[in-house]
TIRO-2110 file (N, C-alpha, C; in Angstrom, 1 decimal):
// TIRO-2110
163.7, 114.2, -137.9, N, 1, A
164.7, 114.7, -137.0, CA, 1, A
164.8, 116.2, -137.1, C, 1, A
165.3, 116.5, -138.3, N, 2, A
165.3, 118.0, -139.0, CA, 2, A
164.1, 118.9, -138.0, C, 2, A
162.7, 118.3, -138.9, N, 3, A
161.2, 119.1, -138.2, CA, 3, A
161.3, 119.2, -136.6, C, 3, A
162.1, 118.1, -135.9, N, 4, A
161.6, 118.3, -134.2, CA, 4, A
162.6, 119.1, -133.9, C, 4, A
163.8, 119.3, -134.5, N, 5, A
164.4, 120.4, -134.2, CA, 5, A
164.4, 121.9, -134.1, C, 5, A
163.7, 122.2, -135.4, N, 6, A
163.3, 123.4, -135.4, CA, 6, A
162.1, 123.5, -134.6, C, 6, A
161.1, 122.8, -134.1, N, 7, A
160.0, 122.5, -132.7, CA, 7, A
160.7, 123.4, -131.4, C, 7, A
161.9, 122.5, -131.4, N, 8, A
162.6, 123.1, -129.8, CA, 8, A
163.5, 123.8, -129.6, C, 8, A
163.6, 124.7, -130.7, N, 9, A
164.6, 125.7, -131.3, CA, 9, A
164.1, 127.3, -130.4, C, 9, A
164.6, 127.5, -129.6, N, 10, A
164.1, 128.8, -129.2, CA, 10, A
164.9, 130.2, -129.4, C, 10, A
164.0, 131.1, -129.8, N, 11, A
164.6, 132.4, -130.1, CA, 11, A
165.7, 132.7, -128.9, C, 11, A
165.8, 132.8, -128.1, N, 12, A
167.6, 132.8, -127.1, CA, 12, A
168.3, 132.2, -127.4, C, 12, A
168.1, 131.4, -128.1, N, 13, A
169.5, 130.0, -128.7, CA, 13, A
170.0, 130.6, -129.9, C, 13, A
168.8, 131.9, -131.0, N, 14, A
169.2, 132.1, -132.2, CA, 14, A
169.9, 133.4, -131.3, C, 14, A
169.6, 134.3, -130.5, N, 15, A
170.6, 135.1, -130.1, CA, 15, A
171.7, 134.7, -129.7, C, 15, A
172.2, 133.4, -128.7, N, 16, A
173.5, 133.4, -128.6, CA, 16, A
174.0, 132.7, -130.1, C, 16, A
174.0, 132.6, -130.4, N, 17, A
174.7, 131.8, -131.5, CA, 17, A
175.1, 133.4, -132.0, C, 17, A
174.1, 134.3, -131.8, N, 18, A
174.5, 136.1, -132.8, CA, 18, A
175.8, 136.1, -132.4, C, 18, A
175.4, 136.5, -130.9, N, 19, A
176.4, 137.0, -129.8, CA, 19, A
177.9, 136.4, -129.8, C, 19, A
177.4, 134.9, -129.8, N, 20, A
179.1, 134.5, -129.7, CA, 20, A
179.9, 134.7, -131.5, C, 20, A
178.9, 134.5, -132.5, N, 21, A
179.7, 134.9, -133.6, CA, 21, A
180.2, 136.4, -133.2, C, 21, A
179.9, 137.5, -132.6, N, 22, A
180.3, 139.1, -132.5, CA, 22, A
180.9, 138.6, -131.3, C, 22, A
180.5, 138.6, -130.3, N, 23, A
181.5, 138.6, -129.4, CA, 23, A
182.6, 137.4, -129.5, C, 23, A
182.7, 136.2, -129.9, N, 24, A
184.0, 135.8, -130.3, CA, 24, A
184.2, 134.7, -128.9, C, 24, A
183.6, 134.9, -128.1, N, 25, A
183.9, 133.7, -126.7, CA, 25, A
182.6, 133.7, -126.1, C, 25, A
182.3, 132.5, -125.4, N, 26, A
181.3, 132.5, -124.8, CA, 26, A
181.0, 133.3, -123.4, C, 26, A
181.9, 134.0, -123.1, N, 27, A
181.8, 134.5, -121.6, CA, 27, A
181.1, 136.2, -122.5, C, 27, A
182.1, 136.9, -123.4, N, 28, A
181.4, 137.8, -123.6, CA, 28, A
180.2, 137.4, -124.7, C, 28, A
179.6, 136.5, -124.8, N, 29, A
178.2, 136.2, -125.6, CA, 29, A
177.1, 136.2, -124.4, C, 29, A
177.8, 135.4, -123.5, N, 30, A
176.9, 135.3, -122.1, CA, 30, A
176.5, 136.7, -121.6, C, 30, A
177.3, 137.7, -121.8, N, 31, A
177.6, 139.0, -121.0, CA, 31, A
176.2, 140.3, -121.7, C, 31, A
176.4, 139.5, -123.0, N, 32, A
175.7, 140.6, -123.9, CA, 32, A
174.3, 140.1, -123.4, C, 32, A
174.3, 139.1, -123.4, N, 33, A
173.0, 138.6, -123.1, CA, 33, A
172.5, 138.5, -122.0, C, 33, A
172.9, 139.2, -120.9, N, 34, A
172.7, 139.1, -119.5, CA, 34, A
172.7, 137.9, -118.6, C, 34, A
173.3, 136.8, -119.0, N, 35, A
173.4, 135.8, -118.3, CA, 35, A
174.7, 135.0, -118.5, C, 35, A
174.4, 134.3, -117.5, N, 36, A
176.0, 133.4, -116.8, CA, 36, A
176.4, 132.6, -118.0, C, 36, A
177.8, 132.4, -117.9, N, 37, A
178.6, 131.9, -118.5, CA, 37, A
178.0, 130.1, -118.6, C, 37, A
177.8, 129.5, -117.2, N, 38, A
177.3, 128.2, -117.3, CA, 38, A
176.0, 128.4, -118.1, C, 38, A
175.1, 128.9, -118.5, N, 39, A
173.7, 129.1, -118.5, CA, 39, A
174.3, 129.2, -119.8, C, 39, A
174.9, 129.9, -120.7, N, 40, A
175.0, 130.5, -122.3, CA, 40, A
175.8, 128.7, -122.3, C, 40, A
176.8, 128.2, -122.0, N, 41, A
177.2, 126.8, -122.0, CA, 41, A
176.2, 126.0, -122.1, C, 41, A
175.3, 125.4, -121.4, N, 42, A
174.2, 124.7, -121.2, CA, 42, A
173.3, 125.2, -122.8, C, 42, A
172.7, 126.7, -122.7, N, 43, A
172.3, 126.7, -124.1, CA, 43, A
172.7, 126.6, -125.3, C, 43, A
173.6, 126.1, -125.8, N, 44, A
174.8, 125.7, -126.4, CA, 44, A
174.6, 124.2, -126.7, C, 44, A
174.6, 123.8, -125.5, N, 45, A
174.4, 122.6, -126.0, CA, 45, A
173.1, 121.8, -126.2, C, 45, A
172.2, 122.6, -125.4, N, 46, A
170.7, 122.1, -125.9, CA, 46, A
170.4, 122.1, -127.7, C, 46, A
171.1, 123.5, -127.7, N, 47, A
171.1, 124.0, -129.5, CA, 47, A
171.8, 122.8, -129.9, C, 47, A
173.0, 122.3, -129.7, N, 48, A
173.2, 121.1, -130.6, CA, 48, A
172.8, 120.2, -130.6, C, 48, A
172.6, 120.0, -129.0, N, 49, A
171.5, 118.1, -129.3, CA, 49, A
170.5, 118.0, -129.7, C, 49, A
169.1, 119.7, -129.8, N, 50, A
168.7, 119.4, -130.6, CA, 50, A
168.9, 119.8, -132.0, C, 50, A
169.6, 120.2, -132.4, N, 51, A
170.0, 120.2, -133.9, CA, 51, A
170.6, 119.0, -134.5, C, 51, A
171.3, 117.6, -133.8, N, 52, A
172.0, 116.9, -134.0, CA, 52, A
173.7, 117.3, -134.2, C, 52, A
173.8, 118.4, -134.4, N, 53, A
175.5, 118.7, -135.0, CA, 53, A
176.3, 119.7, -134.0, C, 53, A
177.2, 119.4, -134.2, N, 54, A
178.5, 120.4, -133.3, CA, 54, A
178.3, 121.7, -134.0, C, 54, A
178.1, 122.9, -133.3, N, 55, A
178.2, 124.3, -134.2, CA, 55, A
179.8, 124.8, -134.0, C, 55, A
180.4, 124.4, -132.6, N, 56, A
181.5, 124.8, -132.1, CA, 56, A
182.4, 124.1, -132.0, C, 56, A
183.5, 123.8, -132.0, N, 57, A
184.5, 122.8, -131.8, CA, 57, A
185.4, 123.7, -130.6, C, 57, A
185.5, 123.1, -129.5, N, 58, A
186.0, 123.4, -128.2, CA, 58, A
187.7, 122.9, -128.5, C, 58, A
188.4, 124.4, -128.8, N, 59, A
189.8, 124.2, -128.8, CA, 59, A
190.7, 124.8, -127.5, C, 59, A
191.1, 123.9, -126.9, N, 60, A
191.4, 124.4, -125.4, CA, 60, A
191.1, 125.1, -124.7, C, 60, A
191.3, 126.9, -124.6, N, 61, A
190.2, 127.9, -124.1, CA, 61, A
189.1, 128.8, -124.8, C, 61, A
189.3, 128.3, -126.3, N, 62, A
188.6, 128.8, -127.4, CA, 62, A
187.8, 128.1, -127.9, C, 62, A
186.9, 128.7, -129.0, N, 63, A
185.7, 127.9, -129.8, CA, 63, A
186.0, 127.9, -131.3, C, 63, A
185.9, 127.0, -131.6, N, 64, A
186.0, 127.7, -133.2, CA, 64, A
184.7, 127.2, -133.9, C, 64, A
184.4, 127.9, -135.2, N, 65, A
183.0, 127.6, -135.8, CA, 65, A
183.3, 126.1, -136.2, C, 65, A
182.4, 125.8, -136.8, N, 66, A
182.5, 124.6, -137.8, CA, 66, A
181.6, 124.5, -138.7, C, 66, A
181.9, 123.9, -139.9, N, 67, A
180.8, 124.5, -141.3, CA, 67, A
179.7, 124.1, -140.7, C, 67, A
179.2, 123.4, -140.3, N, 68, A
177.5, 123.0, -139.6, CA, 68, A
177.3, 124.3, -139.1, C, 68, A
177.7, 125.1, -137.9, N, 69, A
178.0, 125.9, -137.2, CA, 69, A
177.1, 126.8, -137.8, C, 69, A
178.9, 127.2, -139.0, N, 70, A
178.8, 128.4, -139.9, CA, 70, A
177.2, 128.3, -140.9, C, 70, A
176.9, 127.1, -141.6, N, 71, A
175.8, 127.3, -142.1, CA, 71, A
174.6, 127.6, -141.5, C, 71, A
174.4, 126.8, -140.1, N, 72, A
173.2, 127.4, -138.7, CA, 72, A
173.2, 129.3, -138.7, C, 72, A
174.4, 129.3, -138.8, N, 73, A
174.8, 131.1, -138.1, CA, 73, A
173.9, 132.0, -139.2, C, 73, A
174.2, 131.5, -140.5, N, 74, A
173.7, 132.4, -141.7, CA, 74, A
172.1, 132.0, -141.6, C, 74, A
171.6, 131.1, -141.4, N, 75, A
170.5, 131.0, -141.7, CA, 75, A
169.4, 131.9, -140.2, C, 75, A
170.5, 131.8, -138.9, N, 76, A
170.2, 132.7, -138.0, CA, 76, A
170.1, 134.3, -138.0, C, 76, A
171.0, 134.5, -139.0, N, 77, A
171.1, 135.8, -139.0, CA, 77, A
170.3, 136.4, -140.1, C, 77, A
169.8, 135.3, -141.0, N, 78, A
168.3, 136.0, -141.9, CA, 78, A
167.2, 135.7, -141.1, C, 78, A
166.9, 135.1, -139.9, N, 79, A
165.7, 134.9, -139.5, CA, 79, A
165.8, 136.3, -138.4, C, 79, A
166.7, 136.4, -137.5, N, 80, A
167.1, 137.5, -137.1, CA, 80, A
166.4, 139.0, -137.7, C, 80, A
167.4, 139.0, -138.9, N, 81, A
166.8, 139.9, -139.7, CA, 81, A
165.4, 139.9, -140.1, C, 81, A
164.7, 138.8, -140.6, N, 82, A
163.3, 138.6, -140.7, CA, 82, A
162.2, 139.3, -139.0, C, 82, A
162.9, 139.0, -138.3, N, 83, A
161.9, 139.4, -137.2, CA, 83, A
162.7, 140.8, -136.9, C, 83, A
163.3, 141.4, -136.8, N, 84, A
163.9, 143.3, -137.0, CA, 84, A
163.1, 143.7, -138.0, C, 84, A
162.3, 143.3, -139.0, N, 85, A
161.9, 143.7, -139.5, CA, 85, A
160.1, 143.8, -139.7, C, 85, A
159.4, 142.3, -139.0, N, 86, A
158.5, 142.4, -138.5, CA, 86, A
158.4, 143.1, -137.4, C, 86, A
159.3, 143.5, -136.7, N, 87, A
158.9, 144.2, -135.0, CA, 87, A
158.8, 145.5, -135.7, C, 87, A
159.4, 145.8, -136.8, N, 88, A
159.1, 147.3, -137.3, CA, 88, A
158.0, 147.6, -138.0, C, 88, A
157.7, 146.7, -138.3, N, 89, A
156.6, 146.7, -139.7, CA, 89, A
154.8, 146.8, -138.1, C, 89, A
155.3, 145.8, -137.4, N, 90, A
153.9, 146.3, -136.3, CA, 90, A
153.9, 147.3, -135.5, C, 90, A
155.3, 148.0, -135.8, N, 91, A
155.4, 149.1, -134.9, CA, 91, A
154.7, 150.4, -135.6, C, 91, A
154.7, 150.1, -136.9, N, 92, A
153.8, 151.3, -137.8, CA, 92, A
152.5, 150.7, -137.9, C, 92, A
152.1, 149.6, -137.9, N, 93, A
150.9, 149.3, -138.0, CA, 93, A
150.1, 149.7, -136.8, C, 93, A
150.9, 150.2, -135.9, N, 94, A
150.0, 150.7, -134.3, CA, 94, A
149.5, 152.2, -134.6, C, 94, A
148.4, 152.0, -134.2, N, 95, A
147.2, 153.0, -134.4, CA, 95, A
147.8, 154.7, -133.8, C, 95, A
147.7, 155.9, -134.7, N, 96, A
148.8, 156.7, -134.4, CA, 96, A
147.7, 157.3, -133.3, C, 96, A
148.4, 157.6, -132.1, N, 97, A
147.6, 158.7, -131.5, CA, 97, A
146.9, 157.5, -130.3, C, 97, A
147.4, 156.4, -130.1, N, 98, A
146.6, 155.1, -129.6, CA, 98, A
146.7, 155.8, -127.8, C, 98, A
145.4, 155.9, -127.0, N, 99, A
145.4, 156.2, -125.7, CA, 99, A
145.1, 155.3, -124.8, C, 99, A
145.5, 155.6, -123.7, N, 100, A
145.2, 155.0, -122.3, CA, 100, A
144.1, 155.7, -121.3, C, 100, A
143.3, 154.8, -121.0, N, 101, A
142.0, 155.2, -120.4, CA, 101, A
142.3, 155.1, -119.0, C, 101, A
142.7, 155.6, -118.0, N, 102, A
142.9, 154.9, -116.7, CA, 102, A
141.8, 155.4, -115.8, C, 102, A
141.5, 154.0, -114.8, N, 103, A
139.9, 153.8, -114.7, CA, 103, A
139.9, 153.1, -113.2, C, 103, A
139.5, 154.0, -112.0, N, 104, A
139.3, 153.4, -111.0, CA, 104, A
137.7, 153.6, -110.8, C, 104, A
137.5, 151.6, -109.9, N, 105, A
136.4, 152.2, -109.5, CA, 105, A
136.4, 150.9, -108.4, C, 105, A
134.9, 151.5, -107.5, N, 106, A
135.0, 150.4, -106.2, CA, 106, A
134.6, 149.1, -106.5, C, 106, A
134.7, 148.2, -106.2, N, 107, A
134.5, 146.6, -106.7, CA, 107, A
133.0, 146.8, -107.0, C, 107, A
132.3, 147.0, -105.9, N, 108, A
130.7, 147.1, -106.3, CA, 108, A
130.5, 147.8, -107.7, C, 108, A
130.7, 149.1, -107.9, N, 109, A
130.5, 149.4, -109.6, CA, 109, A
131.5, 148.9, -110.3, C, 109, A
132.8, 148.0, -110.1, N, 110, A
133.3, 147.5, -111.2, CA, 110, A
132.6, 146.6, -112.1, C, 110, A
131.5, 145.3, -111.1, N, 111, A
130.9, 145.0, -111.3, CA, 111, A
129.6, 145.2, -112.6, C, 111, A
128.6, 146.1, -112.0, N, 112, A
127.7, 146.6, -111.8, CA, 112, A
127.5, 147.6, -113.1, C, 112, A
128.7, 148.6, -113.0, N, 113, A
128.3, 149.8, -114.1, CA, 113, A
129.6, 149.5, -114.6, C, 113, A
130.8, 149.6, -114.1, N, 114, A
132.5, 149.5, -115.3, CA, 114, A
131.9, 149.0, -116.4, C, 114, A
131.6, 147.5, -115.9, N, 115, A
131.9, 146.3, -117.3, CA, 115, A
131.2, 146.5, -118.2, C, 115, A
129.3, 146.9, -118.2, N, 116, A
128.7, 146.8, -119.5, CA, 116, A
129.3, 148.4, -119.9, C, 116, A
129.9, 149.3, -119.3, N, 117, A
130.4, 150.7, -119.6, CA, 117, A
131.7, 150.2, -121.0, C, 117, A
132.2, 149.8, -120.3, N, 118, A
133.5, 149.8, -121.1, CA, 118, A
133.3, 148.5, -122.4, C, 118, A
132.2, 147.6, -122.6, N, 119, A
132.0, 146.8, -123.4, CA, 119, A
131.5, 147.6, -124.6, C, 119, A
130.9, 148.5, -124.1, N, 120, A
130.2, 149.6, -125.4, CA, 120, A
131.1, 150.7, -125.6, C, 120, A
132.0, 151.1, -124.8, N, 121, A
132.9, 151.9, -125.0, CA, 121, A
133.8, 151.3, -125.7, C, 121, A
134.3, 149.8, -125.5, N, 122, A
134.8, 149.1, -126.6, CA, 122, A
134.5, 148.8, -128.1, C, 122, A
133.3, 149.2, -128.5, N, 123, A
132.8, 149.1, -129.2, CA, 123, A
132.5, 149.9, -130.5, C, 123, A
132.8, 151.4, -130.0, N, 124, A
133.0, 152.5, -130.2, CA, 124, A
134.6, 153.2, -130.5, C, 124, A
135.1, 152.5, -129.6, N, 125, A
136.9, 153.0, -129.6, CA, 125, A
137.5, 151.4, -129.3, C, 125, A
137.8, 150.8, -130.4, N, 126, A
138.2, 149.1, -130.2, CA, 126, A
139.6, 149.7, -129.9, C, 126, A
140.6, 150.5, -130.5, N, 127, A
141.9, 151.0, -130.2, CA, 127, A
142.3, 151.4, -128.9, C, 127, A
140.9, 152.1, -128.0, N, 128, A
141.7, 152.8, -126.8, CA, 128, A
141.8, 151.1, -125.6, C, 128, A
143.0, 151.9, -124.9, N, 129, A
143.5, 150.8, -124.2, CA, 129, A
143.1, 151.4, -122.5, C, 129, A
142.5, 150.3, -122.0, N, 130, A
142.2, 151.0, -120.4, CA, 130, A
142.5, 150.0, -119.3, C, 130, A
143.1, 150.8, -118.3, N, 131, A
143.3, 150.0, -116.8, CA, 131, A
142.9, 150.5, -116.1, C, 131, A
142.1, 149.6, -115.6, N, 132, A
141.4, 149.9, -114.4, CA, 132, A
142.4, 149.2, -113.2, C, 132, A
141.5, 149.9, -112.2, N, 133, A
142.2, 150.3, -110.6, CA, 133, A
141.0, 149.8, -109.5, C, 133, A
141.1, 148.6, -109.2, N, 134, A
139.4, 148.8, -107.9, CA, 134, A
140.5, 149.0, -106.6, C, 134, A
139.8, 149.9, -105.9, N, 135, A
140.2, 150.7, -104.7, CA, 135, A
139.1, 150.7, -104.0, C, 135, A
139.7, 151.5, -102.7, N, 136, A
138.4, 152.1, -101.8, CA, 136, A
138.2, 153.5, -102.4, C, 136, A
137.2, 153.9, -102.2, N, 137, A
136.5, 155.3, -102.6, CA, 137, A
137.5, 156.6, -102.5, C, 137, A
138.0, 156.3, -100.8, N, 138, A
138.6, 157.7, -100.2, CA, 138, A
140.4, 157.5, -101.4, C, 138, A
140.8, 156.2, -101.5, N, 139, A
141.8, 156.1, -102.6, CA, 139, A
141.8, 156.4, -103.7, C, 139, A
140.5, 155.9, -104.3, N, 140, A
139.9, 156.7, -106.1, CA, 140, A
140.1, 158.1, -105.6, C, 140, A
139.7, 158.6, -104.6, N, 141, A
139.6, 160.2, -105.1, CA, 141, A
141.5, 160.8, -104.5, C, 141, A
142.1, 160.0, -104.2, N, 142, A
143.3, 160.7, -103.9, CA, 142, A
143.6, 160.7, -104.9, C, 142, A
143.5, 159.4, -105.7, N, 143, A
144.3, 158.8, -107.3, CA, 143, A
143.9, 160.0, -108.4, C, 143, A
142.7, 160.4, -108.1, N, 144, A
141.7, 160.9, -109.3, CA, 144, A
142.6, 162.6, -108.9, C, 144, A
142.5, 162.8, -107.9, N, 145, A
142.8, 164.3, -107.7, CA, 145, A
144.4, 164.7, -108.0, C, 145, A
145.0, 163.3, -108.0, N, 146, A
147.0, 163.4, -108.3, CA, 146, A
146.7, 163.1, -109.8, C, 146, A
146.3, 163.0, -110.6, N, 147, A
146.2, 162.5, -111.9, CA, 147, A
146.7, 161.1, -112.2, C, 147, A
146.5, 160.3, -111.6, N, 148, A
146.7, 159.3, -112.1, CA, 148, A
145.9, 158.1, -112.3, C, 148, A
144.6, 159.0, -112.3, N, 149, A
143.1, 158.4, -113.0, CA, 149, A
142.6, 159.3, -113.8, C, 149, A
142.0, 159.2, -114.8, N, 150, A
141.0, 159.5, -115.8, CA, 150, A
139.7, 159.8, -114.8, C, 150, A
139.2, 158.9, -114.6, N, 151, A
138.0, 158.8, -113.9, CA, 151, A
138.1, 158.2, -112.6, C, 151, A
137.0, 158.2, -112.0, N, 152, A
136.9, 157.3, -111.1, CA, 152, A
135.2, 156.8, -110.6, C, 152, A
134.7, 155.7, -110.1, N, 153, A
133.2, 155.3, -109.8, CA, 153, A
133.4, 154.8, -109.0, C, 153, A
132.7, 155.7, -107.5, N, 154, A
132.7, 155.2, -106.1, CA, 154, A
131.3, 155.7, -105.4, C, 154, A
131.5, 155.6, -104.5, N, 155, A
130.4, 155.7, -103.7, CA, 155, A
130.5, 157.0, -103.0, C, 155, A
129.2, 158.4, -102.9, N, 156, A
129.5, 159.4, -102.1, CA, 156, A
129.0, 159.5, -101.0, C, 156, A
129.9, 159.2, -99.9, N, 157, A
129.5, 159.4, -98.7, CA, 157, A
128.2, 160.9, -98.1, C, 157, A
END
């Protein structure tokens, strides 16, 4: 029971649960989180049926915790913490100086010359990141001339 719970446990359910412990009602939990008051209600209660236990005891216009609740809350707010601190830890692991290759060309050489181009250019620079753009020719060279291509491979009239 325990194991299929944590299965259908979803990271937005460990945020309201933050929310409403700081914000204190479910309208401003809903608010922080950018959604409706029915919708933070509804996730609420998915979180308990699949957890099996009440987190909240519904006291006329208010909520109050309940030890189930309160023990879910702590254990949320180290997993919380655990992922703030992986999002940081891959944020330094990102390659310093990491570029964007941007890359128009006409469907015929996307084909043709882009692909085995950029499979050896991958090969060479596994870091650099590129988007390509297939256009018509007279559009590559407007794109290419405003700077918002690197390159461009089309056909010259």
């Amino acid at each position: 029971m325990a194991q299929a719970a944590l299965h259908r446990l979803k990271l937005r359910q460990v945020r309201l649960l933050l929310a409403l412990h700081e914000g204190r009602t479910l309208h401003a939990a809903a608010a922080a989180l950018g959604i409706t008051q029915p919708a933070a209600t509804k996730m609420l209660h998915e979180l308990e049926d699949a957890l099996g236990l009440p987190l909240l005891a519904r006291e006329g216009r208010g909520l109050r915790w309940t030890e189930s609740g309160l023990h879910v809350l702590a254990h949320f707010r180290g997993l919380h913490g655990s992922l703030q601190v992986l999002a940081r830890d891959l944020a330094q692991m990102a390659p310093e100086g990491t570029q964007q290759l941007l890359v128009g060309a006409i469907m015929a050489a996307s084909t043709e010359v882009l692909a085995p181009a950029l499979l050896a250019l991958r090969q060479h620079y596994p870091q650099l990141g590129v988007e390509i753009t297939v256009e018509t020719s007279d559009r590559l060279c407007e794109a290419l001339a405003a700077g918002r291509l690197d390159l461009a491979l089309g056909r010259v009239a």
